[in-house]
C-alpha positions in Angstrom: -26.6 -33.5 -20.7 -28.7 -30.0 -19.9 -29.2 -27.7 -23.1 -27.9 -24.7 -21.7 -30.0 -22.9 -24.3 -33.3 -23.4 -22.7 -31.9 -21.1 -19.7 -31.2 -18.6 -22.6 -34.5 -16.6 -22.3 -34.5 -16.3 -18.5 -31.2 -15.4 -18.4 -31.7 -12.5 -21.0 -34.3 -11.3 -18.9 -31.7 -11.2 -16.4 -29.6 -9.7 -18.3 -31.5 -7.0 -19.6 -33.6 -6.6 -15.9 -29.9 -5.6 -14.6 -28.9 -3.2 -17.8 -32.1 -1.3 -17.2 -31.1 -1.1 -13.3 -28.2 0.6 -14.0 -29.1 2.3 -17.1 -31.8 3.8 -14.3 -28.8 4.5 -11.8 -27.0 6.4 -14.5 -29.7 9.2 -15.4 -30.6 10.0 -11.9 -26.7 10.3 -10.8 -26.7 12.6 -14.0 -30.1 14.1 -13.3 -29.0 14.8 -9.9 -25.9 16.3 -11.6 -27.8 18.3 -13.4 -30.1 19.6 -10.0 -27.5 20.2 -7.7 -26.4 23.5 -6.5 -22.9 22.9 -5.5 -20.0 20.1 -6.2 -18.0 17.4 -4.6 -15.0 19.2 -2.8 -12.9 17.0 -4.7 -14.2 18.8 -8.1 -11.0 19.2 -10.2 -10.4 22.7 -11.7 -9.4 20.9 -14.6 -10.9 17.8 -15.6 -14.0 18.0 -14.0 -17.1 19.9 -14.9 -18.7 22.3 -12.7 -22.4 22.6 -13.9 -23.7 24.9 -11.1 -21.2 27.2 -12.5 -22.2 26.6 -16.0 -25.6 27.6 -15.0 -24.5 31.0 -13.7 -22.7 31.9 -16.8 -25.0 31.1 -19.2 -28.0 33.5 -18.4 -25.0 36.0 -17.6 -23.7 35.6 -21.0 -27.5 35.7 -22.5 -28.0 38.9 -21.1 -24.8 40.9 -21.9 -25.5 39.2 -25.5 -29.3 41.2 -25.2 -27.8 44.0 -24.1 -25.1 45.0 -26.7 -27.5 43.8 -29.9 -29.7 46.4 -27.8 -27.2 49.1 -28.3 -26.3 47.9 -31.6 -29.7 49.3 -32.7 -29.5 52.9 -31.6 -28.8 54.6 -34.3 -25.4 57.1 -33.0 -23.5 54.0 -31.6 -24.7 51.0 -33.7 -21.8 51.4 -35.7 -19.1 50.7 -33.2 -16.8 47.7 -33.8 -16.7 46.7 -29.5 -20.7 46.1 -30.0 -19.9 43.5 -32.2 -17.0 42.1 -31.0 -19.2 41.8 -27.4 -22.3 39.8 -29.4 -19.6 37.5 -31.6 -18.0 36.4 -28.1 -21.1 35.9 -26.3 -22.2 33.3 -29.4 -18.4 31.7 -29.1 -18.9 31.3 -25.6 -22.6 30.0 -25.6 -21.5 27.7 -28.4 -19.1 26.0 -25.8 -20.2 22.8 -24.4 -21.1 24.1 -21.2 -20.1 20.3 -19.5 -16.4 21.2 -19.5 -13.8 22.5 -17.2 -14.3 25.2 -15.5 -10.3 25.9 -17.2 -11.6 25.2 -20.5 -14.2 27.9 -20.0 -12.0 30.4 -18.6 -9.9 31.7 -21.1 -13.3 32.4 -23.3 -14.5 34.7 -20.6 -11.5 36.5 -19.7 -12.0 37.2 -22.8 -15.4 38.7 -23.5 -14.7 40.4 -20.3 -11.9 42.4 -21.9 -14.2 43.3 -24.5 -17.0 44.4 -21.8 -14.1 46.2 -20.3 -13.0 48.3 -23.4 -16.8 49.0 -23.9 -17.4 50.2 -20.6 -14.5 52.2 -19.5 -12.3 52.9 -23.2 -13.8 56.1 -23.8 -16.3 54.3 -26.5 -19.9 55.7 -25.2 -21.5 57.5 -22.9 -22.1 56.7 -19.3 -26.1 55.9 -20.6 -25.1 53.4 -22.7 -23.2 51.7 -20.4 -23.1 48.1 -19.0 -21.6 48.5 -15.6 -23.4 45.8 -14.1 -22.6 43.3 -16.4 -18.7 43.9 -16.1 -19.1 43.2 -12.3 -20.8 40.4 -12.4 -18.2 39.2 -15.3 -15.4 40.5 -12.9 -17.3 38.4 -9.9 -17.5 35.1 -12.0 -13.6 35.3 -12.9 -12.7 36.0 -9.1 -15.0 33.3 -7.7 -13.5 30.5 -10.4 -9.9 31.3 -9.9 -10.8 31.0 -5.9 -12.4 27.4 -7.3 -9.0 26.6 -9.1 -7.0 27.6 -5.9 -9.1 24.7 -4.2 -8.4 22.4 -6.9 -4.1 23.2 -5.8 -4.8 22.5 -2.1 -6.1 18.5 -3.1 -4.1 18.2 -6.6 -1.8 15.7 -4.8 -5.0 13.8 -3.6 -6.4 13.9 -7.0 -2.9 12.5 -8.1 -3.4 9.9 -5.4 -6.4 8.5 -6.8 -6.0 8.5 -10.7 -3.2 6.5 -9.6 -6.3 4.0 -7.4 -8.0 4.5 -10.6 -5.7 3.1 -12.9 -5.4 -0.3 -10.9 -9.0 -0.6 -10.9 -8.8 -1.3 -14.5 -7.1 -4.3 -13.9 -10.0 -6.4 -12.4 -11.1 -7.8 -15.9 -8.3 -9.4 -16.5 -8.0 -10.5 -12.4 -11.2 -11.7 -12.2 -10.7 -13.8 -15.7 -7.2 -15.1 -14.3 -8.4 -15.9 -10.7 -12.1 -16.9 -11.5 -12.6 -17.2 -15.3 -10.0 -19.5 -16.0 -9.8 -21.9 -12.7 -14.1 -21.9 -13.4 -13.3 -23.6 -17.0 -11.2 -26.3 -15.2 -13.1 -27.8 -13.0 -13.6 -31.1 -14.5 -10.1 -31.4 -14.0 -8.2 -31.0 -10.5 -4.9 -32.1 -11.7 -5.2 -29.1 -14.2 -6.0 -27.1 -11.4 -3.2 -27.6 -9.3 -1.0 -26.9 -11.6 -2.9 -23.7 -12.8 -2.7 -22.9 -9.1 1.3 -22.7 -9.6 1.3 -20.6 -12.8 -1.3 -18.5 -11.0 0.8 -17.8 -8.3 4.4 -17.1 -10.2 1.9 -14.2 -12.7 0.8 -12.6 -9.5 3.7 -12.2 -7.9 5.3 -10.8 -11.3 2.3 -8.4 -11.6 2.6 -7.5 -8.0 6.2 -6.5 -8.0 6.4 -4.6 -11.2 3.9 -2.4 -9.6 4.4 1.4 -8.2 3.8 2.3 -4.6 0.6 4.6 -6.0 -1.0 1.5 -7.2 0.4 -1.3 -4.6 -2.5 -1.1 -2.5 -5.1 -1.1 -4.8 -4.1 -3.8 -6.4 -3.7 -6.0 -3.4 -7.8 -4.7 -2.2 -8.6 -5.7 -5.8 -7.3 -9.5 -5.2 -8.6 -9.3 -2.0 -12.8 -9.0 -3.4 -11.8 -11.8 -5.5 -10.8 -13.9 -2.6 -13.8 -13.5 -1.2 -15.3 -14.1 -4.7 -13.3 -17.8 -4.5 -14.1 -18.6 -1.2 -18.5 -18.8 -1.6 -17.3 -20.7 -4.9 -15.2 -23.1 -3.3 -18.4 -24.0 -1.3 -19.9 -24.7 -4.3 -17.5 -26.8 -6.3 -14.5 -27.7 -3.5 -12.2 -28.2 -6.4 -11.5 -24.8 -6.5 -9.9 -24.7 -2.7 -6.8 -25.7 -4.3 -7.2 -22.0 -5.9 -8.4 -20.3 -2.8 -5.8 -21.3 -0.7 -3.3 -20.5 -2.8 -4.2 -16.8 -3.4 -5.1 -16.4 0.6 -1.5 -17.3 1.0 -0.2 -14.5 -1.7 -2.7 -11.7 -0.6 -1.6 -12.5 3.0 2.5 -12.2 2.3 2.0 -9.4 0.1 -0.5 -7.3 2.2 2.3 -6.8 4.6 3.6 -5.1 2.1 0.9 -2.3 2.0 2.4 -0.4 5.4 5.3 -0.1 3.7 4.0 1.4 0.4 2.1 3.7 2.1 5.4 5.1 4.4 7.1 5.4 1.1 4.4 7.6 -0.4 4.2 9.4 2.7 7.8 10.1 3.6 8.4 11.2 -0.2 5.2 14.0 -0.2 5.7 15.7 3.3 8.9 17.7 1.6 6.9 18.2 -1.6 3.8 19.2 0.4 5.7 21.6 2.2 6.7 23.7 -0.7 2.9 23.3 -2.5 1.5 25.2 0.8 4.4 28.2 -0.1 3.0 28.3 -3.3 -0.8 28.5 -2.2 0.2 31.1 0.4 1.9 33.2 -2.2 -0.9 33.5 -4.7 -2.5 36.7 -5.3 -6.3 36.0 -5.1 -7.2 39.0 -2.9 -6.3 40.9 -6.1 -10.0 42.1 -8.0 -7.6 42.8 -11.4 -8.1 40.0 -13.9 -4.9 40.5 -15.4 -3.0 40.4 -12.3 -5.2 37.7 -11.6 -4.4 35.6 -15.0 -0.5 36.1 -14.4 -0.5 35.3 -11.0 -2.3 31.9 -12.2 0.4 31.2 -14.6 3.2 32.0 -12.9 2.1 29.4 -10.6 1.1 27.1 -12.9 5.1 26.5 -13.8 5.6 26.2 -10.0 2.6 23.8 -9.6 3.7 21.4 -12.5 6.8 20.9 -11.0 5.9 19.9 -7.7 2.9 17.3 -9.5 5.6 15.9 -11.8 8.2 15.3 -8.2 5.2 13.8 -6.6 4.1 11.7 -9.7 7.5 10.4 -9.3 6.9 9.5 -5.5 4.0 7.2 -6.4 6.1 6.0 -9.0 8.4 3.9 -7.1 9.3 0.5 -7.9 7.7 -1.4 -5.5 10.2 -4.3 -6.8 12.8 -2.1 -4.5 10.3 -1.8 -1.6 9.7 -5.4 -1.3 13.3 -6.2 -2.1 14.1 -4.5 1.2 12.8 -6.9 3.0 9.2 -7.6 5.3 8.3 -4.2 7.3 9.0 -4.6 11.5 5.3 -4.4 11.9 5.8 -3.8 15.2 7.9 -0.4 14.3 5.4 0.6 12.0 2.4 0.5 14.5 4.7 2.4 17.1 5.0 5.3 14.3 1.8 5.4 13.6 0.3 5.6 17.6 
């Protein structure tokens, strides 16, 4: 009998060699984060951070911050409440963690641009102490992000799209320990084995048809990686063919499956997508007024969550119904799509 524990050292260095690799990946994906002067299209208005914008509102905010401690120290005007309401709302804002959303940001500079605003045109001080310059580019940064946020609308059902990809990807630990873990452990024993392949089979299918339609394909690309895994292992230790056949034949019946998901999906957002492009085309972002601008965002905010929640209920589908209808005419399905 080997002592496994003599391979222990090698394979810590293993180990460890492949942590470092992608401990080495990481920082330079965030390094390059960090460089880069624009973002993925797909950059979501909300959840994502947008450094390159961070960047161009910090040294903004540093120098409207210099500025008003500036006119806090001459002597007729240092005295004036708006001076230090200006410097307190540059330190709140600085004091954000600058890796957020670009939403989470927002409402902090709307409002130190109010307070800019009262400064600069509320009868406070003269036109030489004023800070024109700095209100426009305040203005120009509030414009520019709410243009970035009506980006984010055109792709949120997209986004929606993939959490929904995202969320079956975090079933491949326990895939990979049902399809490879636990038929790896039983390999000393092929009557074992066959019947694991059975129990196998009858989990899958009851994972598989208590999915949603957002998810179905996913899922069925997952179990196809580990089919792949199963087949170079089968080459290795044939017992395991028993295994590999048996999921083939379940990936294969339920991939047909996958054209029919997808015409769910896409028969249920074409109405939904419809009224989402009403909605971009009737938002005021040629207006330069950040009030009008802030109340045109809300207003179709309430418009917007609506149309996410209908779609989130499109992905949402019981694929148990789908497949209970039946096996798709292939045939049909390929004439619709040429």
């Amino acid at each position: 009998m080997v002592d496994e524990s003599q391979n222990a050292p090698s394979i810590d260095r293993g180990v460890n060699g492949s942590l470092l690799v992608a401990a080495t990946l990481l920082i330079g994906e965030k390094l390059e984060q960090l460089r880069s002067a624009s973002v993925d299209k797909s950059c979501n208005f909300y959840n994502d951070a947008n450094l390159p914008e961070a960047r161009k509102l910090i040294p903004l905010a540093y120098k409207i911050k210099a500025r008003f401690r500036e006119l806090q120290g001459v002597d007729e005007i240092g005295h004036m409440q708006p001076l230090a309401d200006v410097v307190q709302s540059c330190d709140k804002l600085l004091e954000q963690i600058h890796a957020e959303p670009l939403a989470k940001l927002i409402p902090k500079v709307e409002q130190l641009h109010a307070l800019v605003y009262e400064w600069q045109f509320g009868g406070w001080a003269s036109k030489v102490y004023g800070v024109l310059p700095l209100h426009d580019a305040l203005t120009e940064t509030i414009i520019r992000w709410r243009r970035l946020e009506l980006s984010t609308w055109a792709n949120l059902f997209d986004m929606e799209e993939k959490k929904c990809q995202d969320d079956a990807y975090s079933w491949w630990f326990v895939a990979y320990q049902v399809v490879i873990g636990v038929p790896l452990s039983m390999i000393e024993s092929p009557s074992e084995l066959r019947e694991y392949a059975t129990s196998l089979m009858q989990s899958l299918e009851i994972y598989f048809a208590g999915s949603i339609a957002g998810q179905f394909k996913t899922r069925v690309s997952l179990l196809r990686q580990l089919l792949g895994h199963l087949r170079l292992l089968a080459l290795d230790h044939p017992v395991l063919q028993v295994i590999h056949d048996a999921v083939k034949n379940f990936v294969g019946y339920f991939a047909r499956f996958e054209a029919a998901a997808d015409a769910a999906i896409r028969n249920g957002r074409l109405p939904i997508e419809k009224k989402m492009k009403d909605v971009l085309l009737m938002a005021s972002w040629k207006d330069t007024n950040i009030s009008a601008l802030r109340e045109s965002a809300r207003k179709s905010h309430q418009k917007l969550f609506r149309l996410v929640r209908k779609f989130r209920g499109v992905l949402g589908q019981d694929m148990k119904v789908i497949i209970g209808q039946g096996l798709p005419d292939e045939k049909l399905i390929c004439i619709r799509h040429g």
